[in-house]
TORRO-964992 format. One line per field, with one value per residue: residue number from 1; residue in one letter; z, y negated, x of N, C-alpha, C in turn. Coordinates in steps of 0.05 Angstrom, whole numbers. Example, Ala and Ser with C-alpha at 12.3 -4.5 7.8 and 13.67 -1.06 7.14 Angstrom:
2
resi	c(1/2) $
resn	c(A/S) $
n.Z	c(156/142) $
n.Y	c(114/45) $
n.X	c(264/257) $
ca.Z	c(156/143) $
ca.Y	c(90/21) $
ca.X	c(246/273) $
c.Z	c(156/157) $
c.Y	c(66/-1) $
c.X	c(264/258) $
This chain:
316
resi	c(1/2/3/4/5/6/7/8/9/10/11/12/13/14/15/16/17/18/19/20/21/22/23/24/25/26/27/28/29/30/31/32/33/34/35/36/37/38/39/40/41/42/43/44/45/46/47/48/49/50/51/52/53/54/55/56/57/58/59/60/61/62/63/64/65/66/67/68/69/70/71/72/73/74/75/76/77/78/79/80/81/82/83/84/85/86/87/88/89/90/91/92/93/94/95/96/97/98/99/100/101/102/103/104/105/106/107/108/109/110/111/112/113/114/115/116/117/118/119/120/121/122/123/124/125/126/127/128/129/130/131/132/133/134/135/136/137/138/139/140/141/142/143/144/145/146/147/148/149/150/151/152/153/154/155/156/157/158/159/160/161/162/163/164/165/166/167/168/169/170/171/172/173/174/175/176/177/178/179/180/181/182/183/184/185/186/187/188/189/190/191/192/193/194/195/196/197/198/199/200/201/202/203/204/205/206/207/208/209/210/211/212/213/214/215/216/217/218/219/220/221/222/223/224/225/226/227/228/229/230/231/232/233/234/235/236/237/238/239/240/241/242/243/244/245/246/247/248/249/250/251/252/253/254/255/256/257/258/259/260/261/262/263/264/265/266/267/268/269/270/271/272/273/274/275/276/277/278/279/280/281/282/283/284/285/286/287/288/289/290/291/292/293/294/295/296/297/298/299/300/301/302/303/304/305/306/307/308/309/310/311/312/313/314/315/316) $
resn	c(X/X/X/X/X/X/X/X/X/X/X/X/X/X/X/X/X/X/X/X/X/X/X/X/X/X/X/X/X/X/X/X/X/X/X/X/X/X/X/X/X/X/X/X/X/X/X/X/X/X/X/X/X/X/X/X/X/X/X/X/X/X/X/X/X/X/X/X/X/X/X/X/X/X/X/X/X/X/X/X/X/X/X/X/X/X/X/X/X/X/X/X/X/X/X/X/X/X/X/X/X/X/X/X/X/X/X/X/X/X/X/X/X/X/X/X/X/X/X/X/X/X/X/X/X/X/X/X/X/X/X/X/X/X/X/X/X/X/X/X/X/X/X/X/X/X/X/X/X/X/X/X/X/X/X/X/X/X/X/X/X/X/X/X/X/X/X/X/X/X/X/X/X/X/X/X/X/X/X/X/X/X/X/X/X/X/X/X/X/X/X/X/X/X/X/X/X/X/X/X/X/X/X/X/X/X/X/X/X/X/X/X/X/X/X/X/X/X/X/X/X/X/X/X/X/X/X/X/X/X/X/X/X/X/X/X/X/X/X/X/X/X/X/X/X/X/X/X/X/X/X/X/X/X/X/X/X/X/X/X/X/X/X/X/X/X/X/X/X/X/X/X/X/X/X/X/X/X/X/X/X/X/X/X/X/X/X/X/X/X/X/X/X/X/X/X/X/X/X/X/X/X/X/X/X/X/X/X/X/X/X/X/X/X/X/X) $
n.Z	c(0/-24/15/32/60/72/48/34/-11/-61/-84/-119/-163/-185/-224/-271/-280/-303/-342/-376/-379/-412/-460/-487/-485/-528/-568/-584/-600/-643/-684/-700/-736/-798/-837/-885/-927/-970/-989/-1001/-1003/-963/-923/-912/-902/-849/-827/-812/-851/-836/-783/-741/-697/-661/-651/-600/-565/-542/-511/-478/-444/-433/-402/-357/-339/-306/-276/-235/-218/-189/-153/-123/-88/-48/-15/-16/10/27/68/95/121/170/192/254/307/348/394/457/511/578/625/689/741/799/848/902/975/977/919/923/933/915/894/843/795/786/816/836/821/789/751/730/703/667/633/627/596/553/527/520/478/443/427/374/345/332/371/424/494/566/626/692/763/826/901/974/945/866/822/759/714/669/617/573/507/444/456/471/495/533/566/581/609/657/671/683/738/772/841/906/956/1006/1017/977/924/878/863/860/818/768/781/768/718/683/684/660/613/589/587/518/469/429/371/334/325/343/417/454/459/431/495/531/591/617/678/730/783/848/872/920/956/998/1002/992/945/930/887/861/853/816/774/767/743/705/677/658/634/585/590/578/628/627/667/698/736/786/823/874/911/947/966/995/1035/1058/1115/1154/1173/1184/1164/1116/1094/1021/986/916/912/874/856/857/820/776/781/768/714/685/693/669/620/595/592/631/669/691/689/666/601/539/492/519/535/487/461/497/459/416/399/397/367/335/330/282/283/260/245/224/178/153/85/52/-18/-39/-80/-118/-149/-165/-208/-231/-257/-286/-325/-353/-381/-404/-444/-472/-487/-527/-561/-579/-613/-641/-680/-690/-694/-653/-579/-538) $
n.Y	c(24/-44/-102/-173/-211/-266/-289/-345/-365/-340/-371/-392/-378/-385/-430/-403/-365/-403/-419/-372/-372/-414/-407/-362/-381/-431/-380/-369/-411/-424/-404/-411/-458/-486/-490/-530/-535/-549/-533/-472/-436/-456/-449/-399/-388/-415/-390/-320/-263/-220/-222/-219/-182/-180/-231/-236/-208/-230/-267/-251/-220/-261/-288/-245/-243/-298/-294/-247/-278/-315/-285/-254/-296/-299/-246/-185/-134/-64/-3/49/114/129/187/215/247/286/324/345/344/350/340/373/360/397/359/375/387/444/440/436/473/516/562/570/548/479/462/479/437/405/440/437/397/393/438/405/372/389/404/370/348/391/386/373/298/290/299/280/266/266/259/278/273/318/319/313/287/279/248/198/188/181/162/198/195/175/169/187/174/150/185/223/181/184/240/240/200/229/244/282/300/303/367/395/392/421/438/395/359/396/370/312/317/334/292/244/269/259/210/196/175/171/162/173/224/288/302/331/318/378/409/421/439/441/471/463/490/509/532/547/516/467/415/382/394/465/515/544/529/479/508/525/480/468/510/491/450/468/476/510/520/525/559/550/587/563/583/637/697/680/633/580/515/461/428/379/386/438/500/533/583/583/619/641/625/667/690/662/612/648/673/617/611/661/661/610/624/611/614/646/646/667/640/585/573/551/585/602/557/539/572/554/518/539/561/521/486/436/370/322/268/203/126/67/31/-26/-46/-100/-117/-147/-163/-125/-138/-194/-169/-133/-180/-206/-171/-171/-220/-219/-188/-215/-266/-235/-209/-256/-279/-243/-240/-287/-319/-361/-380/-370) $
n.X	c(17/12/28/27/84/77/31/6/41/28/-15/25/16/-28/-28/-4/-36/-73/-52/-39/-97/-108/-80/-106/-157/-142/-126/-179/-193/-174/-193/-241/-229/-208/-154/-123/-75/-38/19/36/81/110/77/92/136/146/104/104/87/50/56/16/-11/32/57/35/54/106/90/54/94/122/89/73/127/130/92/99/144/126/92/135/149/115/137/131/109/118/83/113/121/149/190/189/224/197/218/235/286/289/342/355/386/425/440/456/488/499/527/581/613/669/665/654/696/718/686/614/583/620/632/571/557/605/578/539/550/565/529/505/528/514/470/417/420/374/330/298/317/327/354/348/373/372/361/347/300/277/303/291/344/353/315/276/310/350/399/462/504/486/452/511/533/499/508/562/558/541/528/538/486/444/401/357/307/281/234/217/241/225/169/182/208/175/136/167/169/117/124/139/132/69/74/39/29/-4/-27/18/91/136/171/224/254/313/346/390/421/442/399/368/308/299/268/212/154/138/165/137/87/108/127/73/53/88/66/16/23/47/107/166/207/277/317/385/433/490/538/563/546/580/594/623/612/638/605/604/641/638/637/591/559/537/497/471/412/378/340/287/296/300/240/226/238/215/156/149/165/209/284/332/395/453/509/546/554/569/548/504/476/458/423/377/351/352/307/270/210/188/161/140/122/102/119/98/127/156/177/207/197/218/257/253/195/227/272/237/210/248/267/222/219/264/252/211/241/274/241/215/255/266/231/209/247/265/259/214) $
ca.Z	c(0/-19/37/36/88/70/35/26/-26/-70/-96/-138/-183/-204/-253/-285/-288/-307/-365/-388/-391/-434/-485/-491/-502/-551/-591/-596/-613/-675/-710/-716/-748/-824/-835/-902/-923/-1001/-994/-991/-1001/-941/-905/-915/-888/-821/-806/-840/-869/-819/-752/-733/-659/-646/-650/-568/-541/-521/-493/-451/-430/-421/-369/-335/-313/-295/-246/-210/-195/-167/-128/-105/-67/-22/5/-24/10/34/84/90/141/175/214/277/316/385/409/474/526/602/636/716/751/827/866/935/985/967/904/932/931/897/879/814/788/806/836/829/809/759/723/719/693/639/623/610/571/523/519/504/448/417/422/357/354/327/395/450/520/597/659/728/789/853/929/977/931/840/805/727/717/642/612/538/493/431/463/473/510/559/579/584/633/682/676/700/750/790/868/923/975/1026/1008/948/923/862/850/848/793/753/773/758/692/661/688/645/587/582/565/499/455/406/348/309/330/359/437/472/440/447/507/550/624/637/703/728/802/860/881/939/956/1028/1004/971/932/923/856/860/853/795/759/754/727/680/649/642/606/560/573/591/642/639/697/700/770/790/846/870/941/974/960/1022/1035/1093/1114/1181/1197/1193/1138/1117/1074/1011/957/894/908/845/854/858/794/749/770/754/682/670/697/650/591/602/596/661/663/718/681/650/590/511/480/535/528/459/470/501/447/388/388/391/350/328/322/274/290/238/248/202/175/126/79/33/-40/-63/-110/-148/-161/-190/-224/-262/-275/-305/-343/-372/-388/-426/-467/-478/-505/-548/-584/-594/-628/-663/-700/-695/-686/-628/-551/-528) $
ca.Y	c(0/-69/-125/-199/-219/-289/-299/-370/-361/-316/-400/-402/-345/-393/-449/-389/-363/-427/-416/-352/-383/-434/-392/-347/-406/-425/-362/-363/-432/-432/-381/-437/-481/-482/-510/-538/-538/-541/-521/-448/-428/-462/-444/-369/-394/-429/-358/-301/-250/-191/-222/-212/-179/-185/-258/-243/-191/-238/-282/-232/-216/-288/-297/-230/-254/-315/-288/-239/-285/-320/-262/-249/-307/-293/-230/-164/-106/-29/3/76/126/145/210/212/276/284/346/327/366/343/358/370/376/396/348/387/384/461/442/426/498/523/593/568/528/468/464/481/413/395/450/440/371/403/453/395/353/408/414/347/341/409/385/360/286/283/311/263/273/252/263/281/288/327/335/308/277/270/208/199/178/167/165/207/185/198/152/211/164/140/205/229/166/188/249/235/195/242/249/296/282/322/377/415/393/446/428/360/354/395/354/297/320/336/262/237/276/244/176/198/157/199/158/184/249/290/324/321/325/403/391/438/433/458/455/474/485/547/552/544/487/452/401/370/413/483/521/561/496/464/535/524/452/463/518/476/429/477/462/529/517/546/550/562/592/560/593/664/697/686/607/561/489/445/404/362/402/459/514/549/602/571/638/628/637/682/699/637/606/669/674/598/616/671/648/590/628/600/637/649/652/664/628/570/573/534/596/607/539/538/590/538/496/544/571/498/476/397/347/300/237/176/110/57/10/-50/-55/-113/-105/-172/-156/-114/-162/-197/-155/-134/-205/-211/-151/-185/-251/-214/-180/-238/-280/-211/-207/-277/-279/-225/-236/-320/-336/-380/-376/-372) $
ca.X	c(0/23/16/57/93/74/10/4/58/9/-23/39/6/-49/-9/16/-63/-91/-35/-55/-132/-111/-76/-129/-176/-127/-125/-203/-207/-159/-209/-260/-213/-193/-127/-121/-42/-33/48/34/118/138/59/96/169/128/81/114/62/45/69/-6/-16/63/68/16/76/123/72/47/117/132/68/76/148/123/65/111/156/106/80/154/150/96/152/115/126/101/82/122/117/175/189/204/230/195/221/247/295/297/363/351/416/419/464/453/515/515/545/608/628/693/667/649/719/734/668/589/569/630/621/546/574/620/564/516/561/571/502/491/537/516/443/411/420/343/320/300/337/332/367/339/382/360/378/322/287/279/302/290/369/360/287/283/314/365/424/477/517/477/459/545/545/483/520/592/563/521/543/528/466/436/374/347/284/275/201/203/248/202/150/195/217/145/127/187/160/92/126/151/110/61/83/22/29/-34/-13/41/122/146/183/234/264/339/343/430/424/449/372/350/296/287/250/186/145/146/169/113/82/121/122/46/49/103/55/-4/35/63/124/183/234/309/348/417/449/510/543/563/539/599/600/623/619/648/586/603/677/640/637/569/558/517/492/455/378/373/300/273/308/287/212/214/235/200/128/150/161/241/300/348/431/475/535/542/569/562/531/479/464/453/395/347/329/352/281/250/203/200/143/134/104/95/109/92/145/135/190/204/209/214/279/238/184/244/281/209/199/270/256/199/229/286/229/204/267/291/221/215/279/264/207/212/269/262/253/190) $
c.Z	c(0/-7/21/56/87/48/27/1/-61/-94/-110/-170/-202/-219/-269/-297/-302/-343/-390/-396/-429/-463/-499/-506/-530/-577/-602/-605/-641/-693/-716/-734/-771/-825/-874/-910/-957/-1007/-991/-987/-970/-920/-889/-887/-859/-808/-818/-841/-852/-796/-739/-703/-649/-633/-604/-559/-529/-510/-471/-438/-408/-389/-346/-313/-300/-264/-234/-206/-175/-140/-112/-79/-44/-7/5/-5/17/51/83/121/142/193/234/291/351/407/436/500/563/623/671/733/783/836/897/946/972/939/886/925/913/885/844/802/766/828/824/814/780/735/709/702/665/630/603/591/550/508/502/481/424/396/398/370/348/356/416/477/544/611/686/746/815/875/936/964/894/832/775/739/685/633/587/526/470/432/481/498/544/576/589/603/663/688/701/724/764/818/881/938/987/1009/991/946/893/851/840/827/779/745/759/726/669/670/668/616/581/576/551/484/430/379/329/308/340/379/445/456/448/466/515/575/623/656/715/759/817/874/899/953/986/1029/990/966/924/895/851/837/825/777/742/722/699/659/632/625/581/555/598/606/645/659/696/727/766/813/841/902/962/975/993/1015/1060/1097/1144/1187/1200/1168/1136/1084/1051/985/949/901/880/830/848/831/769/761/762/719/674/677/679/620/573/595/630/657/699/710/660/624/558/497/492/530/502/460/482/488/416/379/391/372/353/318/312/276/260/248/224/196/150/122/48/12/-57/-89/-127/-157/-181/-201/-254/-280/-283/-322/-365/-386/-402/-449/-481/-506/-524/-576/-597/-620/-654/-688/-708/-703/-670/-600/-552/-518) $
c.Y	c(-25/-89/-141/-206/-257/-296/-317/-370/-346/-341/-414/-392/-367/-413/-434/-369/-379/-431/-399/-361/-398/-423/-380/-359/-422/-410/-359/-389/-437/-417/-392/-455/-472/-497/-512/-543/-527/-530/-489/-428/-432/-453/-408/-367/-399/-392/-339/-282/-227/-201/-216/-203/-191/-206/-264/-231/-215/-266/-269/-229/-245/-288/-274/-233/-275/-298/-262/-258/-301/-301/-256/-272/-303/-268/-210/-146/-84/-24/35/76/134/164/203/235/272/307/328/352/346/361/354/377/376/378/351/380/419/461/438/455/512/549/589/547/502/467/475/453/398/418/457/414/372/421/433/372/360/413/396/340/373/404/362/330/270/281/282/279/263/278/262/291/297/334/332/302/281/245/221/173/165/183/178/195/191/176/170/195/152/164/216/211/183/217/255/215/205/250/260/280/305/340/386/414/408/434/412/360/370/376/322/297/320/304/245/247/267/212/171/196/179/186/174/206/255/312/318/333/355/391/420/422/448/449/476/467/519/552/549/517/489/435/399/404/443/491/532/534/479/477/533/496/458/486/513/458/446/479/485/506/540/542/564/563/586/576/631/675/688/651/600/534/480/423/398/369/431/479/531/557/587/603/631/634/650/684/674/623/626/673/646/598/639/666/623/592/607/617/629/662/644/644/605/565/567/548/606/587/531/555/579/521/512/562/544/488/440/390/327/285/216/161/93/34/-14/-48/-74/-98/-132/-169/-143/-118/-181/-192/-146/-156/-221/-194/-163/-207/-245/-202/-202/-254/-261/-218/-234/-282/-267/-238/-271/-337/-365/-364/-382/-398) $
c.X	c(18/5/43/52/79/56/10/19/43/-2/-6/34/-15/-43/-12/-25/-77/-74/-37/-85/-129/-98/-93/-148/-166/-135/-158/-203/-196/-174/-229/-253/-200/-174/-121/-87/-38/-1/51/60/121/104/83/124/154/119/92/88/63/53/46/-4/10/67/50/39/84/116/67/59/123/112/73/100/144/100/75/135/143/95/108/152/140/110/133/134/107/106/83/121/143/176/199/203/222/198/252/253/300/326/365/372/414/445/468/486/528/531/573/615/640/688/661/676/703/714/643/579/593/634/591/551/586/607/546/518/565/544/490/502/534/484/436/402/389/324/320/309/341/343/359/369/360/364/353/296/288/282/310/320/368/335/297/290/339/393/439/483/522/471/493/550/528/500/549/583/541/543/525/509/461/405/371/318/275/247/205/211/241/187/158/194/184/137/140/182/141/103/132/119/97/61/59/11/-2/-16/6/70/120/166/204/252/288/343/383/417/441/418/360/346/296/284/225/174/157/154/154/99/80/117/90/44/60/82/32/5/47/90/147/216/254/317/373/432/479/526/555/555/557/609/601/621/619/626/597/625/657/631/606/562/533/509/473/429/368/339/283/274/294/272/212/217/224/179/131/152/196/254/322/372/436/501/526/566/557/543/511/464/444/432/367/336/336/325/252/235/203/162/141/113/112/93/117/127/145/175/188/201/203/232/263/226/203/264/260/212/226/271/235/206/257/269/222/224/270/260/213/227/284/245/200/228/276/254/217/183) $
């Protein structure tokens, strides 16, 4: 569909109409009129003998370039659909104190860190992408979106806190997914949850809980166990045994329709979004196309001059 950006512009069109009229009126009015001209040699030289319809082409030409460039002015353009990819992955990382513990090298939490940086640069850069951390509490760290970078910062700067709230950031993460704009779409983006923690919640909401939510939404959670049973960490000066809550982690992905890893590692990763599907959405975009308005209507106005030339020998 052609729109102008600048209508008003559009009232340069009618000179160039009012021009065309009068030719027209013109061509009918000379057919009333006998023209008396006793030199009939040089009548021949003046009109040559068959120029008949021709002598209208590069009239026509002439006006048509005229009345687009007129119309260029007014700033023609269309209105295309452009895709937009709304498959969208939430990355929920645990920042408990347990994931201080060295059983996993250098620790539980930097190599959930260097798991989920790999993740993020293997992950299509079509894909939208947020960041949840979780101890006591869920915080959206970096809303969806397809700015790699900004995610790789909320990343590297995630720090320990007290607690393991497991649910929430579920419930977090599906809250974070409903603000991905439906761009046209009908329903909600396909979405998924990797959630990188060692497991076990003592806060907020249960996983039971979250498990449900995430399957009315549609939307499967992975989890990935960090840890191994025999993990320690020094909380206060004093050492306490932290092991992976295994169970807990894998019924939340399979009641989710998830997959579930003990290790974290590039080609496990790669397994949670290589069976994603993708949503296109449409949104509208207006682009010019004044150049090609004149370009046409230089096109035309070389027609014009050539056939004049031709057949007159003169400019139009």
């Amino acid at each position: 569909m052609i729109r102008f950006l600048e209508p008003w512009w559009l009232l340069a069109v009618l000179p160039v109409l009012a021009m065309a009229g009068v030719y027209v009126w013109r061509q009918f009015r000379r057919r009333t009129y006998a023209m008396r001209f006793t030199n009939v040699d040089l009548l021949r030289t003046l009109a040559p003998k068959g120029l008949g319809w021709r002598r209208h082409v590069s009239a026509v030409a002439f006006l048509l370039s005229l009345f687009l460039l007129g119309a260029a002015l007014a700033r023609p353009s269309v209105d295309k659909q452009e895709p937009l990819e709304r498959a969208t992955v939430m990355l929920a990382i645990d920042v408990s104190l347990s994931m201080d513990a060295d059983d996993v090298a250098p620790n539980r939490l930097e190599a959930a860190q260097e798991a989920a940086k790999a993740f993020v640069n293997e992950l299509p850069v079509t894909y939208n992408l947020g960041l949840v951390s979780f101890a006591k509490a869920a915080n959206v760290l970096v809303s969806p979106t397809k700015d790699r970078s900004e995610v790789i910062a909320g990343i590297d700067g995630l720090t320990l806190a007290e607690a393991t709230a497991t649910g929430e950031a579920v419930f977090t993460s599906l809250d974070a997914i409903r603000t991905v704009p439906s761009d046209g779409a009908n329903g909600a983006p396909p979405a998924r949850i990797v959630l990188l923690s060692d497991g076990y919640r003592t806060s907020g909401r249960s996983t039971e809980d979250a498990a449900t939510a995430a399957e009315a939404a549609n939307v499967p959670v992975s989890t990935i166990a960090f840890g191994t049973d025999t993990g320690v960490v020094n909380i206060q000066g004093e050492n306490k045994l932290v092991p992976v809550d295994r169970q807990s982690l894998q019924q939340l992905a399979e009641s989710t329709e998830g997959y579930y890893y003990e290790a974290a590692s590039l080609g496990e990763l790669k397994k949670v979004y290589e069976d994603m599907g993708s949503s296109i959405g449409h949104r509208v975009e207006s682009r010019e196309v004044t150049q090609w308005y004149a370009g046409v209507a230089l096109l035309f106005g070389l027609v014009a001059a050539a056939l004049s030339l031709l057949w007159t020998s003169r400019l139009p």
